[in-house]
C-alpha positions as CSV (number, residue, x, y, z in Angstrom):
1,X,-71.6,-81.4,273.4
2,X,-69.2,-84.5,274.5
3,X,-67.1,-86.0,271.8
4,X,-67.5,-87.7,268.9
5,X,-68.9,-91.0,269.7
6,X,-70.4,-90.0,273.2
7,X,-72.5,-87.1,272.1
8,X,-76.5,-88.2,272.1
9,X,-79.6,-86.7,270.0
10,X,-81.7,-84.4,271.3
11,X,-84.6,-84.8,274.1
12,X,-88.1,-85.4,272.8
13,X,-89.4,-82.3,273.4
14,X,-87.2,-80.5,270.9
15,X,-89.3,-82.1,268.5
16,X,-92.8,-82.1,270.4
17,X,-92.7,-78.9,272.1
18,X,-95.2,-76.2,270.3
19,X,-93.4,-73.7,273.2
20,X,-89.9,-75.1,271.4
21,X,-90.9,-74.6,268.1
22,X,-92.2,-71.3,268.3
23,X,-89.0,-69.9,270.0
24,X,-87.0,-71.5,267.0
25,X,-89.5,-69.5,264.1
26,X,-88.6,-66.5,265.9
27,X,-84.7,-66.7,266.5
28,X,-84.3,-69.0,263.3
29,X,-87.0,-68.0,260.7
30,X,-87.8,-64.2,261.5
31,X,-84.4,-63.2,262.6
32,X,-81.9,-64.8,260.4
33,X,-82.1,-65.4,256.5
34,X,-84.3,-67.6,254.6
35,X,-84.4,-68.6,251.3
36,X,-88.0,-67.6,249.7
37,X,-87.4,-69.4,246.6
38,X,-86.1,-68.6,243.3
39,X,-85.6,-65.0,242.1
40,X,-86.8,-66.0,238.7
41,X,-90.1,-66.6,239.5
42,X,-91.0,-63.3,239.7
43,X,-89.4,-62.4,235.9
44,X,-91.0,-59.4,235.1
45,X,-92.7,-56.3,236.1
46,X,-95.3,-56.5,238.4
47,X,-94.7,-59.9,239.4
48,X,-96.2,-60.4,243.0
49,X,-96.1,-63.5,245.2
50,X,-97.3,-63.5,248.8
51,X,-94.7,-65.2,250.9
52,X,-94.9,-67.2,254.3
53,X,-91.4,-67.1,256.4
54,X,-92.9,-68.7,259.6
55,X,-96.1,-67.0,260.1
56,X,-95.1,-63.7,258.7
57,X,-96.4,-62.5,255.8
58,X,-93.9,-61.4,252.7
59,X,-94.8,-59.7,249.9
60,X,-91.6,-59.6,247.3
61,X,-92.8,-57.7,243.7
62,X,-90.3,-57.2,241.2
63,X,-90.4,-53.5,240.5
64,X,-90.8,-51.2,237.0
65,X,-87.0,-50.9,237.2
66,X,-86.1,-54.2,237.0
67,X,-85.3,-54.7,241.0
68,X,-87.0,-57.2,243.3
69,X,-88.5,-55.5,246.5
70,X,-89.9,-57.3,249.8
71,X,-92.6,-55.8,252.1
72,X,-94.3,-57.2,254.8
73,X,-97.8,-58.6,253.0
74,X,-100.0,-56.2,254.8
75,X,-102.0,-52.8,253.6
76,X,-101.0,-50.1,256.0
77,X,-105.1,-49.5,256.1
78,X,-106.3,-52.2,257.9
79,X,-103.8,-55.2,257.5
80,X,-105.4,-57.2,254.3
81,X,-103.1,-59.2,253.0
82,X,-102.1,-57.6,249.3
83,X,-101.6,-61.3,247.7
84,X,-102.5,-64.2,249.1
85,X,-100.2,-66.1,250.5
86,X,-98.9,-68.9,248.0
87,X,-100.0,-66.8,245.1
88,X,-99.0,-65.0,242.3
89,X,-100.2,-62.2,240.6
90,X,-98.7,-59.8,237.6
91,X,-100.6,-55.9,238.3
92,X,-99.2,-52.4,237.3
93,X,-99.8,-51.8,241.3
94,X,-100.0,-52.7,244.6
95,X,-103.5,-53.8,245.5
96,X,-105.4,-54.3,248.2
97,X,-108.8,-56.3,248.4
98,X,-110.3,-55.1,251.0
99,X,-110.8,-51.3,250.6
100,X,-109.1,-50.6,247.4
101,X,-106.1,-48.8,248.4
102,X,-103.4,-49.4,245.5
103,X,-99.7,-48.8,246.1
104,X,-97.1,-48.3,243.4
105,X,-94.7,-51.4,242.7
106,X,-91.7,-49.3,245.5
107,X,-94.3,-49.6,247.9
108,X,-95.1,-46.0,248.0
109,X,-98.9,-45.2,248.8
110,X,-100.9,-43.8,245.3
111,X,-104.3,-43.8,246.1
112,X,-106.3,-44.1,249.5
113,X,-110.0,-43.7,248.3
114,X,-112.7,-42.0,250.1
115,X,-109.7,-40.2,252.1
116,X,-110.3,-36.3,251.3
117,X,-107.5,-34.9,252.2
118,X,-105.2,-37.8,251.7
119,X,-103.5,-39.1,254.7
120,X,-101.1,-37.3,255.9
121,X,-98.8,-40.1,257.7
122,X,-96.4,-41.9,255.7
123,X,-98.2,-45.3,254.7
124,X,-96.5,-46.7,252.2
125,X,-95.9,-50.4,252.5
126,X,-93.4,-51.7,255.5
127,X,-89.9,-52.7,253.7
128,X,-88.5,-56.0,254.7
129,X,-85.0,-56.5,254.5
130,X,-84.0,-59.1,251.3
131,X,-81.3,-60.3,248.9
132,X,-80.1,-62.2,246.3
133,X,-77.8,-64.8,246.1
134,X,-77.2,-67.4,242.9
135,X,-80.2,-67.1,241.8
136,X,-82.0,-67.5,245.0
137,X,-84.1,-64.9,247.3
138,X,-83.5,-64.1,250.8
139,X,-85.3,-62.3,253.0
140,X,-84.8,-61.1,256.8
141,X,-87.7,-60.5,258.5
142,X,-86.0,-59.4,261.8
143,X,-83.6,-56.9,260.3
144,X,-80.9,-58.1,262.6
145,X,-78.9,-60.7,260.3
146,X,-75.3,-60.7,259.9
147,X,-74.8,-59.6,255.9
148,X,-76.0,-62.6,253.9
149,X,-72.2,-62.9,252.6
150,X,-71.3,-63.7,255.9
151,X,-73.8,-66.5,256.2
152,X,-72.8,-68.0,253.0
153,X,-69.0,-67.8,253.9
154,X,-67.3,-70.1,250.8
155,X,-70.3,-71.6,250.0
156,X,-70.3,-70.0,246.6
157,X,-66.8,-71.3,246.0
158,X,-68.1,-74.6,246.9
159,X,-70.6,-74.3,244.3
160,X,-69.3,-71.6,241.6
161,X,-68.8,-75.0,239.1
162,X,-72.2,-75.9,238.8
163,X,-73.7,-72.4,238.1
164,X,-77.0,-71.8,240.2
165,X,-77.7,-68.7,239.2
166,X,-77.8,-69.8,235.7
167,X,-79.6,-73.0,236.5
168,X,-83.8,-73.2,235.8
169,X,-86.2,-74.9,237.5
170,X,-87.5,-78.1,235.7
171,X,-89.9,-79.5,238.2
172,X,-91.5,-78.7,241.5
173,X,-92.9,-80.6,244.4
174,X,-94.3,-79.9,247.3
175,X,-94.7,-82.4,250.2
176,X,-96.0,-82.4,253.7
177,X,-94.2,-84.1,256.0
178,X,-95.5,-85.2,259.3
179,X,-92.2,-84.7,261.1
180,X,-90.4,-81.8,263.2
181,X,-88.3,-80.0,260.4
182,X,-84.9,-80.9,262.5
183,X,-85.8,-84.5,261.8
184,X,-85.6,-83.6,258.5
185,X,-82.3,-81.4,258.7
186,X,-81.0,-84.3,260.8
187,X,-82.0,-86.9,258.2
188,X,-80.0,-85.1,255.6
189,X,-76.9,-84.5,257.3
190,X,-76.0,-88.6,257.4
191,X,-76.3,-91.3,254.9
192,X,-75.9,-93.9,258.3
193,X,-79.4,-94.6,257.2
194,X,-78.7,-94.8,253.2
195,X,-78.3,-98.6,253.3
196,X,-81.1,-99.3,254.9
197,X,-83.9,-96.6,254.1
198,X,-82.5,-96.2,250.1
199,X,-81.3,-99.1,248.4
200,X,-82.2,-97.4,244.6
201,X,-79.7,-94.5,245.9
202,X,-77.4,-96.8,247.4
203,X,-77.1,-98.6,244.1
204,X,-75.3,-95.8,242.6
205,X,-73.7,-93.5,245.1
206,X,-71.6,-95.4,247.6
207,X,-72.6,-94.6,251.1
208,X,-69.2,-94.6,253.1
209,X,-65.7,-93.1,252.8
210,X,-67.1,-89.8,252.2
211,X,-65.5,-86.4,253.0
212,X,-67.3,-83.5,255.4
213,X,-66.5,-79.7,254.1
214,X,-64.2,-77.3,256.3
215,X,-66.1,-74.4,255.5
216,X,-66.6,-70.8,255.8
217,X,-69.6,-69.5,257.4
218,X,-72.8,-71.4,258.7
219,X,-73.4,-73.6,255.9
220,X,-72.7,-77.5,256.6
221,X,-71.8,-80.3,253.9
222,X,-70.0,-82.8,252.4
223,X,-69.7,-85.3,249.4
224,X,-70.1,-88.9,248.9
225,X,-68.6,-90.9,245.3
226,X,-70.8,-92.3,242.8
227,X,-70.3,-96.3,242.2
228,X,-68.3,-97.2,239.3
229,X,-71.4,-98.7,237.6
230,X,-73.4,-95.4,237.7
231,X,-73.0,-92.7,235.3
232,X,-75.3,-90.2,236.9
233,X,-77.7,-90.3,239.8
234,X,-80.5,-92.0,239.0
235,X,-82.7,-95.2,239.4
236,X,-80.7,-97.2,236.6
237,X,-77.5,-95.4,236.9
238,X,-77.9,-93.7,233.5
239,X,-77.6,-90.2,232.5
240,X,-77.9,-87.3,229.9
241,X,-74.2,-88.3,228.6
242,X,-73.6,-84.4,229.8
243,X,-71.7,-82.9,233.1
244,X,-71.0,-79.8,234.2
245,X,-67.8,-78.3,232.5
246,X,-65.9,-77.4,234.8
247,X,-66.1,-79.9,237.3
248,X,-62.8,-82.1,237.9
249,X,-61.8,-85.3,237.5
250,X,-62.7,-85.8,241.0
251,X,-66.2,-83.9,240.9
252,X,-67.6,-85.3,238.4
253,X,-67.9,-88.4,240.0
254,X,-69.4,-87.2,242.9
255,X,-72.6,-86.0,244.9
256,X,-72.1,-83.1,247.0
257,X,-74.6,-82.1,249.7
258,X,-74.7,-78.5,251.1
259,X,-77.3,-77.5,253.9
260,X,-77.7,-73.6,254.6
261,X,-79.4,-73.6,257.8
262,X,-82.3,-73.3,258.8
263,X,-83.5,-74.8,256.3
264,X,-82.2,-75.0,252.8
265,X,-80.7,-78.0,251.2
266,X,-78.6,-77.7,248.1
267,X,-77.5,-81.2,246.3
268,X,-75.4,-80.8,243.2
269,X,-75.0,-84.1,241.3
270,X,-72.8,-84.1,238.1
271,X,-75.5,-83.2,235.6
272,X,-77.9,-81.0,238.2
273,X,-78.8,-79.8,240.9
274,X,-82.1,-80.5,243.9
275,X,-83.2,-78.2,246.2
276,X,-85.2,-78.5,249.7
277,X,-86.5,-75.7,251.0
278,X,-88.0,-76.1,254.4
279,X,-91.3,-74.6,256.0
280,X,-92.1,-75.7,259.7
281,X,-95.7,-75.5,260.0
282,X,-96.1,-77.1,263.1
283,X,-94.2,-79.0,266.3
284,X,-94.6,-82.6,264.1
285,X,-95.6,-81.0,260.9
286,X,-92.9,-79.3,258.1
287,X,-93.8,-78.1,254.6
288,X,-90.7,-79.1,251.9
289,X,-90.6,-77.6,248.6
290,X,-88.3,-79.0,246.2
291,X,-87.2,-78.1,242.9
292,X,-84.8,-79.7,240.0
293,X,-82.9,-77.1,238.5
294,X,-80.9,-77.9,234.6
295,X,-78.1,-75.9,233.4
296,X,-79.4,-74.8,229.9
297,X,-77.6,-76.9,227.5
298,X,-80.2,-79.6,228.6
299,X,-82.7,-77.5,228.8
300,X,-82.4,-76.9,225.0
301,X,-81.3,-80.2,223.7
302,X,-84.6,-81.0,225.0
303,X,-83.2,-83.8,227.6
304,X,-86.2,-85.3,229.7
305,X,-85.9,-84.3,233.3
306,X,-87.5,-87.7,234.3
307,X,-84.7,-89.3,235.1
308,X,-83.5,-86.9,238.0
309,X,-87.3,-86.6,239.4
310,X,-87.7,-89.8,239.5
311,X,-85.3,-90.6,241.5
312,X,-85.2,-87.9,244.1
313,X,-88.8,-88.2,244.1
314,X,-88.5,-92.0,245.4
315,X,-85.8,-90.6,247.7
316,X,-87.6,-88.3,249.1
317,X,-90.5,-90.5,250.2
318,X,-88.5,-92.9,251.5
319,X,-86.9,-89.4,253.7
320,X,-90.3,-88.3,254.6
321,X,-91.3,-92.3,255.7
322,X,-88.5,-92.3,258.3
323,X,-89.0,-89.0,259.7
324,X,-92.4,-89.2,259.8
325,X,-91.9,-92.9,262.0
326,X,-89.3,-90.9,264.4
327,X,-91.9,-88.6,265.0
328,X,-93.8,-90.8,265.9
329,X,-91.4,-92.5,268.4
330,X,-90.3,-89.7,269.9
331,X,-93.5,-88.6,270.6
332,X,-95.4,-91.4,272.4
333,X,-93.3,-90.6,276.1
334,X,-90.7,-92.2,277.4
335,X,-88.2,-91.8,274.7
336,X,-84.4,-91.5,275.9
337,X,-81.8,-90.2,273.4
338,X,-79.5,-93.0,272.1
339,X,-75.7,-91.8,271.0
340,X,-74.8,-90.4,267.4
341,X,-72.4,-93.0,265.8
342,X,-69.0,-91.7,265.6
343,X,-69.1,-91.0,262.0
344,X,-72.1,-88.6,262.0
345,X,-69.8,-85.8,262.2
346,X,-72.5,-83.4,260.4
347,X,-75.1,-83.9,262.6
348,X,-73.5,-83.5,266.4
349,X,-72.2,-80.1,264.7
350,X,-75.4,-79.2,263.9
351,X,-76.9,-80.3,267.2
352,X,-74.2,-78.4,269.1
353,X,-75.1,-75.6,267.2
354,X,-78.5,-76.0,268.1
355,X,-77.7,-76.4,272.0
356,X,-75.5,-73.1,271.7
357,X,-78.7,-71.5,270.1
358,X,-80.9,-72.6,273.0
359,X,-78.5,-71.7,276.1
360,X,-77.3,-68.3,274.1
361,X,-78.3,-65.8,271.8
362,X,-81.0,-67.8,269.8
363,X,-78.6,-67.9,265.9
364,X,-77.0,-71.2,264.4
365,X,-73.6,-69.4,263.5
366,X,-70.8,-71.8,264.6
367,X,-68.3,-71.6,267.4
368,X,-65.4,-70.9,265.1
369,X,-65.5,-70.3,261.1
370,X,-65.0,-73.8,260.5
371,X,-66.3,-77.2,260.8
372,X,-64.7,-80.2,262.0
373,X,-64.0,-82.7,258.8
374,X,-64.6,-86.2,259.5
375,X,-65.3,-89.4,257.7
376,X,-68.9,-89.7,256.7
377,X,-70.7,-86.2,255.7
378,X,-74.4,-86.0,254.3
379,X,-77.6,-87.6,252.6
């Protein structure tokens, strides 16, 4: 792409284009690592959920030994789904509705009925390749991913001092947004709009003189200060009167964003942390689930998660509002891509990324191993 300041956003049909968007579910979604949601979901043994990563069908089942196994959600009979997708269930087995054939919790085949002798091809469940990483699973449809460590890169430096993987989820929402899910990416990656779109956030976290991340890997990021008047991010300012321990002097005053593409958004605040997690469902349609997750020593003094939903949940729909209304715009014809501003360094790295993806070999791994810092980074 041209230089900062000359670089422009992408065509309209990047965002309209079914023929677009299904090329990106395959090279992004189905061969390249996605975030499922969070490991402890699925707690104990026999814990099922049937999974969507862009039209396939995961099953992930946490095993009698303790380990977390994905397949692809599919009986090897006749192709019934074994949970429905969306859904939980807790068996001793493997199930399928459809005929009754029942598979142990590794997959393995244990009873085909009616079939006398027993099949004699192996059918036990397809394997699809998965992982765990703070907390959060992974799975890789294709097979074909670069190790998930590689992917991360320092991203678990980056967030080592607030403690994911020891984090739980407080609330849940799930939205659907009316908008192409690289709107939504985009929207993230700059806080050009903050002033405008969010005046509650812009209230307490200041929306200029930022820092962008050099990282390590594919993940993109960067960090903006809370006001002096704000002791935590919320609608009033006001917080638990607890951060995390090990944050600095610097830290603690500050909101970091971290996007993992495709489609995962990490945003560590002081006190906790909000996920995204995105779904594209269709060219103008994406599915968003977002969680709060506490560090413990709220959880158990009992501290009311209200103030962080709240907020995020106002911010979100004021997010979803303007992505929605570029939809929109883009999509009526005649649309013409109008330049980035200099200081949305985040988001001409991603859209070079994505224009390398499109002329190349279809992954969003960067030119080099590190990003460009800048002046402004995301939100």
């Amino acid at each position: 792409m041209p230089p900062a300041g000359q670089a422009t956003g992408l065509p309209a049909t990047a965002y309209t284009s079914d023929q677009v968007l299904a090329w990106e579910r395959d090279r992004f979604w189905r061969h390249g690592w996605v975030c499922v949601g969070r490991s402890a979901a699925l707690a104990g043994p026999g814990d099922q959920a049937g999974l969507d990563v862009a039209g396939t069908g995961v099953l992930a089942v946490h095993d009698a030994t303790g380990r977390l196994r994905t397949f692809r959600n599919a009986c090897r009979h006749r192709g019934h789904e074994l949970v429905g997708r969306d859904c939980t269930v807790r068996r001793s087995t493997v199930w399928c509705a459809y005929h009754a054939w029942v598979y142990r919790l590794d997959g393995t085949l244990r009873n085909a009925p009616r079939f006398d002798p027993p099949p004699d091809a192996d059918l036990d469940l397809l394997p699809v390749r998965s992982a765990q990483w703070q907390g959060w699973l992974f799975v890789d449809v294709g097979g074909d991913a670069p190790p998930l460590a590689d992917v991360v890169g320092d991203l678990d430096a980056a967030l080592a001092v607030y403690r994911p993987d020891t984090l739980r989820v407080v609330a849940t929402e799930r939205y659907e947004v009316a908008a192409n899910w690289k709107l939504i990416v985009e929207n993230y990656l700059e806080c050009y709009h903050c002033p405008s779109t969010h005046p509650e956030l812009s209230r307490v976290q200041r929306t200029e003189g930022g820092e962008s991340f050099t990282t390590t890997g594919q993940w993109l990021g960067g960090q903006l200060d809370l006001r002096n008047s704000a002791a935590s991010i919320s609608l009033d300012g006001s917080g638990p009167g607890w951060t995390f321990p090990e944050l600095d002097e610097e830290t603690v005053r500050q909101v970091r964003y971290h996007l993992l593409p495709p489609g995962l958004f990490v945003t560590a605040t002081p006190d906790h942390l909000v996920t995204h997690r995105l779904v594209p469902v269709a060219a103008d349609r994406t599915r968003v689930e977002c969680e709060w997750l506490f560090p413990a020593e709220l959880v158990e003094a009992d501290v009311d998660p209200g103030y962080a939903v709240d907020f995020w949940h106002t911010t979100n729909r004021q997010d979803w509002a303007a992505c929605e209304s570029v939809q929109r715009g883009v999509s009526g014809g005649g649309y013409r891509p109008g330049p980035l501003a200099p200081h949305e360094d985040l988001l001409r790295t991603f859209l070079a990324r994505l224009v390398t993806a499109y002329r190349s070999d279809g992954t969003l791994a960067p030119a080099r191993t590190t990003a460009a810092t800048a002046t402004e980074p995301a939100r």
